[in-house]
C-alpha positions in Angstrom: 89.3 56.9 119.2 91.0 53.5 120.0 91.6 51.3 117.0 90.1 47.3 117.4 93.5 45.4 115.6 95.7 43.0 117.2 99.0 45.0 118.8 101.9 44.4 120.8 101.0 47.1 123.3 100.5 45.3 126.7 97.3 47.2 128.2 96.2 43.7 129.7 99.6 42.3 131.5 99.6 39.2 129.1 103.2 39.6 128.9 103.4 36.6 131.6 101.5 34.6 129.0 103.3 35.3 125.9 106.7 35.1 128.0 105.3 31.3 129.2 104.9 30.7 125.6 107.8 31.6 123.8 110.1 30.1 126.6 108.3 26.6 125.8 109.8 27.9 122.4 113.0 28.0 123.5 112.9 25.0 125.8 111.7 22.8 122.9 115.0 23.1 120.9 115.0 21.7 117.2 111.7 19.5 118.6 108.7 20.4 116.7 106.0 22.4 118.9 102.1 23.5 118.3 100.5 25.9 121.0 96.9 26.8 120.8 96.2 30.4 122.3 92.6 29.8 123.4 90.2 32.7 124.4 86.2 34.0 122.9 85.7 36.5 120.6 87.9 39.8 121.7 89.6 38.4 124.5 92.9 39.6 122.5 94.2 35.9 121.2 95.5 38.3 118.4 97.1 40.5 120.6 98.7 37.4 122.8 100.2 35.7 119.4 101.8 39.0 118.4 103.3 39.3 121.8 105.0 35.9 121.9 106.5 36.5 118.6 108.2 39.3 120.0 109.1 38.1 123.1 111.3 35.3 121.3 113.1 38.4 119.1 113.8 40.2 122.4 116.9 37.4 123.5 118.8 39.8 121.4 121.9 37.4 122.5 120.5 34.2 121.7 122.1 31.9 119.3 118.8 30.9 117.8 117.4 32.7 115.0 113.5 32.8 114.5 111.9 33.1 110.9 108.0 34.0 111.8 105.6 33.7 109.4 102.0 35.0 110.2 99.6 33.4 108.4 95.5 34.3 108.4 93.6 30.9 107.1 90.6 33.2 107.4 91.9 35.2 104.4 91.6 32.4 102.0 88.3 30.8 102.9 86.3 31.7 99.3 89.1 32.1 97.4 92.0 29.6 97.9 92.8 26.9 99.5 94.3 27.7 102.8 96.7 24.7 103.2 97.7 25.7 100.0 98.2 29.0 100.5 99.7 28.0 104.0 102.3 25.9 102.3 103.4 28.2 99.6 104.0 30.7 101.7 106.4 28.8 103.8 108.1 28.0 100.6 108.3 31.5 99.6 109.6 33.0 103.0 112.3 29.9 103.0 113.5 31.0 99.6 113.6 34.9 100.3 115.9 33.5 103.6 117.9 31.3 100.7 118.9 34.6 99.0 119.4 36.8 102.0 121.7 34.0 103.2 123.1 33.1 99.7 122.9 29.6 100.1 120.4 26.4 99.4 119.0 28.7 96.7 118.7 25.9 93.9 117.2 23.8 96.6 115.1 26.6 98.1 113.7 26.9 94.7 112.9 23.0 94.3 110.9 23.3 97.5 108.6 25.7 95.8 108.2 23.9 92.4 106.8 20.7 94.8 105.0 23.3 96.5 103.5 24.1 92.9 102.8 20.2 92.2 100.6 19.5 95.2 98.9 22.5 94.1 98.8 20.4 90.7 97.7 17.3 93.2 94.7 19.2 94.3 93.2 20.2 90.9 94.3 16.7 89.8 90.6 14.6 90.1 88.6 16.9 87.9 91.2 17.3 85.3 91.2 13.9 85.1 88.1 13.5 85.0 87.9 15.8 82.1 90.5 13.7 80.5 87.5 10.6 81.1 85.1 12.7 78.9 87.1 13.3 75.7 89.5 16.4 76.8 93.0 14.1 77.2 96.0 15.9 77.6 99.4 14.6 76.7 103.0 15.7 77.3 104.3 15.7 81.0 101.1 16.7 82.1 99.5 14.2 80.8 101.7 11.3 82.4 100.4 13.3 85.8 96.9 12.6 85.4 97.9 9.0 86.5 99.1 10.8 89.9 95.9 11.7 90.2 93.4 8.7 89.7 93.8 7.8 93.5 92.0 11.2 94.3 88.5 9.7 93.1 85.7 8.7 95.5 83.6 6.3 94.6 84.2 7.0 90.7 81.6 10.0 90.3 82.1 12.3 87.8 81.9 15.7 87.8 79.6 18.3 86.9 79.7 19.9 83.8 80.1 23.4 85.5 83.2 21.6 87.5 84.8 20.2 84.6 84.2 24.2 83.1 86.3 25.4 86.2 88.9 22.5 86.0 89.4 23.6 82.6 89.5 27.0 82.8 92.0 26.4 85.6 94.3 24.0 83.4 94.3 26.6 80.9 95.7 29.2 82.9 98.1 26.9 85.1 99.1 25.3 81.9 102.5 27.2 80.9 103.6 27.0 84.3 103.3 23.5 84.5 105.3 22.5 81.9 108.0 24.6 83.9 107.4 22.3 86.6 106.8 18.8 85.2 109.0 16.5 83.8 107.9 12.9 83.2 110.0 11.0 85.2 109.3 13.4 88.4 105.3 12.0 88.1 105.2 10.2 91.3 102.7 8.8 94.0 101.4 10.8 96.4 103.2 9.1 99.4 106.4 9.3 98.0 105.6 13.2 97.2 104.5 14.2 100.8 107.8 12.5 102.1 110.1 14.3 99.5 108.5 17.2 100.4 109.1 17.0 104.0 112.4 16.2 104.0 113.2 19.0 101.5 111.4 21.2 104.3 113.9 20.0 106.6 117.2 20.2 105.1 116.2 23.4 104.1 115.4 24.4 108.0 118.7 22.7 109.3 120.9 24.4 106.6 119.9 27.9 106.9 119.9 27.0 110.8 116.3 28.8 111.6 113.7 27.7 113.6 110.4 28.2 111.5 107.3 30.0 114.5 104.2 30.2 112.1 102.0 32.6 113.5 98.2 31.1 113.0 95.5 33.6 113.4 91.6 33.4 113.2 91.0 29.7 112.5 88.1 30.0 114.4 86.6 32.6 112.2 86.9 29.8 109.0 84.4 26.7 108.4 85.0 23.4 110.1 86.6 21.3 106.8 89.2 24.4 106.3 90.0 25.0 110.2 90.6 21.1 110.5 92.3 20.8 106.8 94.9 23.4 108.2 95.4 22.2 110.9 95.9 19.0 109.1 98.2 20.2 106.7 100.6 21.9 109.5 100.7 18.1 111.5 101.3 16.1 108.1 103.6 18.0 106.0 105.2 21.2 108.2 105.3 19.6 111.6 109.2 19.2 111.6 112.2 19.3 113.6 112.9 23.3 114.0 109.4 24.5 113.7 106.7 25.9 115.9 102.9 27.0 115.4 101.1 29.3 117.9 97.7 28.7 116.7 94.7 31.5 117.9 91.6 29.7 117.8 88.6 29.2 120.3 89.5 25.9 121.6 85.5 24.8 121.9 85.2 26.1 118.3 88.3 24.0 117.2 86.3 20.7 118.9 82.8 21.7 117.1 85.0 22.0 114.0 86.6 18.4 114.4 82.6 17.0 115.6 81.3 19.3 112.2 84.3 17.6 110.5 83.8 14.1 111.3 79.7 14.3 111.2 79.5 10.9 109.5 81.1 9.4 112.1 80.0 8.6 115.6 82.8 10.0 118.2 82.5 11.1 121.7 84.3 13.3 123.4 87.5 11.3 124.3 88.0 11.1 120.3 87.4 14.7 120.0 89.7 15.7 123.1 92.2 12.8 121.7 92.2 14.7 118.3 93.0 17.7 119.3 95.2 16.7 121.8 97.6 15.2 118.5 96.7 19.1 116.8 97.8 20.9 119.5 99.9 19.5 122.2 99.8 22.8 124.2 96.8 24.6 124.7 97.0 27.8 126.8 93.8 30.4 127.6 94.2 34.0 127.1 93.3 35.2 131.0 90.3 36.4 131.1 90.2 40.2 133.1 89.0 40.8 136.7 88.0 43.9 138.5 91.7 45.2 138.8 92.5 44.0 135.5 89.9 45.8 134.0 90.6 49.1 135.9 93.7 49.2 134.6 93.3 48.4 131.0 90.5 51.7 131.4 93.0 53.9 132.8 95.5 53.4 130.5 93.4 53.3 127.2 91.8 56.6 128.8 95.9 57.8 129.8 96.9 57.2 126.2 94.0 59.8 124.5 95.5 62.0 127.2 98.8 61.7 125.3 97.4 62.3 122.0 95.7 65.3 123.1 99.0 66.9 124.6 97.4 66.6 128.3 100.3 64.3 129.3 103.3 63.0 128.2 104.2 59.7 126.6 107.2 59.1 129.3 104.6 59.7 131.9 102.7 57.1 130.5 105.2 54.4 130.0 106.0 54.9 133.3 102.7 55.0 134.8 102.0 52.3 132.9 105.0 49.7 134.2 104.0 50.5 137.7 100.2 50.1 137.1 100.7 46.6 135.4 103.3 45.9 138.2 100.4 46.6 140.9 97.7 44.3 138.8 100.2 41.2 138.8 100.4 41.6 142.8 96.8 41.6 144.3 98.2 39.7 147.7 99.9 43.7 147.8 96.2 45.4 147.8 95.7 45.1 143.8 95.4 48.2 142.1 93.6 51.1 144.3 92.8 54.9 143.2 95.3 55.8 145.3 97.9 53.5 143.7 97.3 54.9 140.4 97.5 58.4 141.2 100.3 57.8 143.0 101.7 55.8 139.3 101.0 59.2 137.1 102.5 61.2 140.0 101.9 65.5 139.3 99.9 64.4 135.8 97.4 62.2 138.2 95.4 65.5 138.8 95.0 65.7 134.6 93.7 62.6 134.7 91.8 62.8 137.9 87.9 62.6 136.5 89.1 59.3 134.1 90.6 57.9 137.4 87.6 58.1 139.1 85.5 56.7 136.1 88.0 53.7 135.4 87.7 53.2 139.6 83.3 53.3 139.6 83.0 51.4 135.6 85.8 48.7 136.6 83.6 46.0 138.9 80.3 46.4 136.4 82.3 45.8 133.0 84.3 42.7 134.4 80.7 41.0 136.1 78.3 42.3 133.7 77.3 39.6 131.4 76.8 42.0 128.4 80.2 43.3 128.4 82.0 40.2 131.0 85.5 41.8 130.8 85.6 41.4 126.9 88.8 43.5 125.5 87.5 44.2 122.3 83.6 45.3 124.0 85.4 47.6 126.4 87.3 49.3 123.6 84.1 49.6 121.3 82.3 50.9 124.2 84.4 53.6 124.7 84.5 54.8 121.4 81.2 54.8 120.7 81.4 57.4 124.0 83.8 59.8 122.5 81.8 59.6 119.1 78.8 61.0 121.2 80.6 63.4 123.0 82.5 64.8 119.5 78.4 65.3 118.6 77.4 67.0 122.0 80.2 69.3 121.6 78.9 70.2 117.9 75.7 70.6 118.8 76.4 72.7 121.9 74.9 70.2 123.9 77.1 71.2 127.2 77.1 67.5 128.5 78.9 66.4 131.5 81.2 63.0 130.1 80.6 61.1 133.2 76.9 62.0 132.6 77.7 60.2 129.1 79.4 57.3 130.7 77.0 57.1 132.8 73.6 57.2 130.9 75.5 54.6 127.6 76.3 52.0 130.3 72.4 51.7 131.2 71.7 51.7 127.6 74.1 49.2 127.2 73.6 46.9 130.1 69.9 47.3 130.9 67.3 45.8 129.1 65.5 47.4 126.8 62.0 47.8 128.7 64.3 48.9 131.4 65.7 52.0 129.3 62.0 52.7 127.8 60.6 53.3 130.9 63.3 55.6 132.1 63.2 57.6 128.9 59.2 57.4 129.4 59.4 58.9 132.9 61.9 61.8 131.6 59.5 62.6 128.9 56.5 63.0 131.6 58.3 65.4 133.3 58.8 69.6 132.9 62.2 70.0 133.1 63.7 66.5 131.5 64.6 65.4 135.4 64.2 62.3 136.1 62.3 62.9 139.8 61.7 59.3 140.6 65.0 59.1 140.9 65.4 60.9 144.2 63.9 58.7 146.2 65.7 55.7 145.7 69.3 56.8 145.4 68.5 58.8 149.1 67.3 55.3 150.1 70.1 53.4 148.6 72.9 56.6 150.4 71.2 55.1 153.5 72.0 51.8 153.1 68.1 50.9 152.6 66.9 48.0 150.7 66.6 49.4 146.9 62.9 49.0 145.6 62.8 48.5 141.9 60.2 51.3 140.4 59.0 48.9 137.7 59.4 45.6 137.3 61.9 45.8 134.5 64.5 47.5 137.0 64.4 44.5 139.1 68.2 44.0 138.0 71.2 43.6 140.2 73.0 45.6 137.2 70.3 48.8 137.7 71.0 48.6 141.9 74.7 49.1 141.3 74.3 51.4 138.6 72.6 53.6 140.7 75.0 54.3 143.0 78.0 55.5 140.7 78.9 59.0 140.7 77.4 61.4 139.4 73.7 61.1 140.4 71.4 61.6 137.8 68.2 62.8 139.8 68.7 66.4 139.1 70.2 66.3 135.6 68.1 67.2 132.6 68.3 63.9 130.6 67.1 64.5 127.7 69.9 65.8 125.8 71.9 62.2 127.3 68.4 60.7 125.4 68.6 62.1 122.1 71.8 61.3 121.6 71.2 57.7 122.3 68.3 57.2 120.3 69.5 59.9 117.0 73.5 59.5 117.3 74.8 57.6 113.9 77.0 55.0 115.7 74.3 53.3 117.7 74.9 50.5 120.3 73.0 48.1 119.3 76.0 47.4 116.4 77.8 46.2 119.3 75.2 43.3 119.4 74.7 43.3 115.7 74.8 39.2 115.0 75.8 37.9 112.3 73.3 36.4 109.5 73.9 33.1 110.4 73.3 34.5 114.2 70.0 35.7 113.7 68.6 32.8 111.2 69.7 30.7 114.8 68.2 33.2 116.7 64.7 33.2 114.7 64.6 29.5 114.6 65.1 28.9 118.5 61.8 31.2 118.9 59.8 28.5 117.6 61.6 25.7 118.8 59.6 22.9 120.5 61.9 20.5 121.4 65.8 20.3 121.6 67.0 20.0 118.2 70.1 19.2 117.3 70.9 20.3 114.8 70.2 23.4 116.1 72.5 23.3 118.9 75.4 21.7 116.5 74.8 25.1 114.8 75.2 27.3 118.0 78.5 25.2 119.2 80.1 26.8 115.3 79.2 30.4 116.6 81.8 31.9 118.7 80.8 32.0 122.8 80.5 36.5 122.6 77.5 35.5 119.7 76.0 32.5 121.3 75.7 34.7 124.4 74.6 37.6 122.7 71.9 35.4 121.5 70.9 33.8 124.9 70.6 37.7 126.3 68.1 38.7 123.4 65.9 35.1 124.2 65.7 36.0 128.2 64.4 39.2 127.2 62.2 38.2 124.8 61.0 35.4 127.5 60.6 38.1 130.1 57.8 39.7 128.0 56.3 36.3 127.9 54.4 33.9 129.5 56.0 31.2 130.8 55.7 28.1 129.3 57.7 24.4 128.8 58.3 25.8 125.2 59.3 29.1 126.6 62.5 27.7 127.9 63.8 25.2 125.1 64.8 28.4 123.2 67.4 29.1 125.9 68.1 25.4 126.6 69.3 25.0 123.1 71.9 27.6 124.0 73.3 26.1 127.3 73.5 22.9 125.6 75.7 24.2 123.2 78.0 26.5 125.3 77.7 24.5 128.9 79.6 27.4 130.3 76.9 30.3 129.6 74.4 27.8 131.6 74.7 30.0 135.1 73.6 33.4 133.3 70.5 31.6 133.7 70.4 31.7 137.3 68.6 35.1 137.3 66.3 33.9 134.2 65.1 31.0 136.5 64.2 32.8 139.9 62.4 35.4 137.9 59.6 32.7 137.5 56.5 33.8 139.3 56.1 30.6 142.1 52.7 29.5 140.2 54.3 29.0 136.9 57.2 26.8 138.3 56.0 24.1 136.0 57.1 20.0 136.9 57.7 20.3 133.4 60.3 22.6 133.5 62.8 20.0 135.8 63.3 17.4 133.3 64.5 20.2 130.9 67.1 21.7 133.2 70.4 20.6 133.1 72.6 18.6 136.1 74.3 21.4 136.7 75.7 23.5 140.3 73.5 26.3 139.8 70.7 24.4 138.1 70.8 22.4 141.6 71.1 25.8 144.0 67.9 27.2 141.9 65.6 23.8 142.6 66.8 23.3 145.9 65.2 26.8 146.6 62.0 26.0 144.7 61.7 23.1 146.5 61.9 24.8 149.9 59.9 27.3 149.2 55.8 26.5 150.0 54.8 28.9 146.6 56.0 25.8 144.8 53.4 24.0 143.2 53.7 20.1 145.0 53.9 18.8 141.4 57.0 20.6 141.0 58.6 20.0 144.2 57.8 16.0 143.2 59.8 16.5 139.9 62.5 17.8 141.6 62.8 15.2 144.1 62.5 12.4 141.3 65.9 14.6 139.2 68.1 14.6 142.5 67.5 10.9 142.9 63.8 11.0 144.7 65.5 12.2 148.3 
């Protein structure tokens, strides 16, 4: 099994990446720096930020010295508030340095008790407010409450169940407070941000560090913490002698500052000029080709060799640097069978049948839209294959693996009327064999035109699937099929959306028009879910008639994630020529591939003239 956290082992060659990044470190000197590691759901943004933090430690001889701090906002969402928690954990790592250096330490300790206050600042309007209704407090704290009268909007008072919380919090921050406090340090906000910041900074320039927070899964938060801190880093930590690497979804970090500012009308110049001031360098995790792909395969299949004793781990590192070297040089011939052999050596024939998988699965996982070259899919895939073959090896099952592999990536690719008919056919049969088969993979050896048995198989996924090794027309299926229906770890968790995923999902089946709120919603979920939703819609919409209704469901989607719009393409010249409806054209988007899909309809004399009309009158009535 392969485990699904963030690591520093470079499967995917983003060493350029992380090496680009943390020499923009370096270049930047004591200037203050923010980089925003962009990438969907499992592309390994995790994985990235790890790396760049240890690609600055490797200059063992440089004259710099890094304090990281990696910091999950996603962590504190329900429980605290992130900035907060953001901040005060700065303030602690600075004052473990302090003691490790054995200097600043009185200062180092000020920091945090400032730290405390604006911790003090935050629960300051509903104390006061409880000071309003009856429950004054004196001493130092209460001379604070004036601190805190400027944090009211628009004078409303709390609820009674808030003032019970603000209470109950008092109560318990109460003895450390008085630690804290002393009347004369009460002060305006203003004034406490700046002596805050410039205690950060003499603390930075006289333990002579450079301060690389480590930001991980803002995406994953909601809009008002992601922006809040972000906020925080730019107005109080954004100093001379710091950096932030920030992993977050760049379109979700601009749906967070729309959802933020929702009261506001702002287009998308404000939006890109806001984040542009959040994040002055944003940088996308690669996303993995063919090659790519192949290679991250071979190795995650080399290192279970290692674990099971069938290779060695030096056999591996080397393999491994040669491999990589290969993917970085495809103008050299990219990364062939024969180049990886030739990379494990004597050990290549150990490895010799996960070669030849990792060489026939590498073109369908990087192109197939239900997997696209996702890291994190890849990985899951795979273990859900050793998990079934652990069970067909308990059960005496006697199954071939690349039968496995084989038989999980049509469950996993094809629809799902695609995979009941084939189980249908091998539950017709005698001997489990699934007889129809025969005929089109000796038609397909030929280099004939493949003929779909059943409509559902119409699918440039099935024609390619076909043809990788082994042939499945003379193996007894059924024990591939009960496992994929009974097995405990099922693939559909690999689609498994969220709540807030399927509540989206359920409302776009009945949607009538674009809505948008609707589509605000979608632009929150990460691109992986969003498409995940779009696939389930098109196969719902393939078991449908077509209608102008039919295709707002999937509109919604493209509207919010313009760059899923060309999965459509296939949706769109599945439409039987009758039911090309002129109402359809109005609904389409100005897009390439909308254009190369009407342009056909319009050629084509199927197409109702109505249609053809519509089309005409989008493109400008040519």
């Amino acid at each position: 099994m392969w485990n699904d956290i963030e690591t520093t082992n470079d499967l995917l060659n983003f060493r350029i990446v992380a090496d680009t990044a943390a020499q923009l470190i370096r270049d930047s000197g004591n200037e203050p720096l923010s980089i925003g590691i962009s990438g969907s759901w499992g592309s390994g943004k995790s994985s990235l930020v790890k790396m760049i933090g240890k690609s600055l430690n490797s200059e063992a001889e440089s004259e710099q010295k890094y304090l990281f701090l990696e910091f999950n906002a996603w962590l504190y969402q329900g429980f605290d508030d992130a900035k907060m928690a953001l901040l005060q954990s700065v303030s602690d790592m600075l004052l473990e340095e302090a003691n490790k250096q054995k200097t600043l330490i009185e200062k180092s300790i000020d920091l945090v008790k400032k730290v405390r206050w604006f911790k003090v600042l935050k629960l300051g309007a509903p104390i006061a407010s409880g000071a309003i209704l009856g429950g004054a407090v004196g001493g130092p704290i209460g001379a604070a409450i004036g601190a805190f009268g400027g944090l009211f909007k628009g004078g409303d008072l709390p609820t009674q169940e808030e003032l019970s919380k603000a209470q109950e919090t008092y109560k318990g921050l109460e003895p450390e407070l008085k630690g804290i406090l002393k009347d004369e340090e009460t002060t305006s906000l203003p004034k406490e941000i700046a002596s805050l910041r410039q205690a950060f900074e003499e603390i930075l320039e006289g333990l002579n560090i450079k301060l690389v927070v480590l930001v991980d899964d803002l995406d994953r938060c909601m809009p008002d913490t992601a922006i809040s801190t972000l906020e925080a880093m730019r107005l109080l930590l954004f100093l001379p002698r710091t950096a932030f690497i920030i992993a977050a979804d760049e379109k979700m970090i601009r749906s967070a500052v729309r959802s933020h500012f929702s009261n506001i009308q702002i287009d998308d110049e404000l939006v890109t000029s806001y984040f542009d001031k959040l994040i002055q360098v944003p940088l996308r995790v690669p996303r993995l080709g063919v090659s790519e792909v192949k290679a991250y395969l071979i190795l995650l299949f080399a290192e279970q060799a290692v674990s099971k004793g069938v290779i060695t781990q030096q056999i591996l590192d080397e393999a491994k640097e040669r491999i990589l070297e290969a993917v970085k040089k495809p103008w050299l011939g990219g990364l062939k069978q024969q180049s990886i052999s030739e990379a494990f050596g004597a050990s290549s024939s150990s490895l010799e049948k996960q070669i030849d998988i990792a060489e026939q699965l590498a073109h369908i996982m990087a192109t197939t839209e239900q997997l696209a070259g996702n890291p994190r899919l890849i990985k899951r895939f795979l273990n859900n294959l050793i998990i079934r073959e652990t069970i067909a090896n308990i059960q005496g099952m006697g199954i071939a693996f690349e039968e496995l592999v084989k038989l999980q990536l049509f469950e996993r690719c094809a629809s799902p009327v695609a995979f009941e008919f084939l189980a249908k056919k091998v539950s017709e049969s005698d001997d489990g064999k699934g007889g129809f088969l025969i005929e089109i993979e000796e038609k397909l050896k030929r280099g004939e035109e493949y003929e779909a048995p059943d409509p559902s198989w119409k699918d440039p996924f099935i024609e390619e699937w076909l043809q990788i090794t082994p042939l499945l027309s003379d193996v007894d299926l059924r024990p591939l099929l009960h496992l994929s229906k009974n097995t405990i770890v099922s693939l559909s968790g690999i689609d498994e959306l969220s709540q807030e995923a399927k509540e989206i999902y359920n409302a776009l089946l009945v949607a009538k028009s674009i809505q948008a709120t609707l589509v605000t919603k979608i632009r929150l979920l990460h691109e992986v879910e969003a498409n995940q939703i779009l696939i389930r819609l098109k196969r719902k919409l393939r078991s449908q008639e077509w209608s102008s209704n039919s295709l707002y469901s999937v509109l919604h989607v493209v509207k919010a994630h313009p760059s899923l719009g060309s999965s459509l393409t296939g949706l769109l010249e599945e439409i039987p020529e009758a039911k090309r409806l002129a109402s359809f054209i109005p609904l389409l988007p100005n897009e390439e591939w909308t254009k190369s899909i009407l342009v056909q309809w319009e050629k084509d004399t199927n197409t109702p003239e109505s249609t053809k009309k519509a089309i005409q009158h989008k493109f400008g009535g040519k």
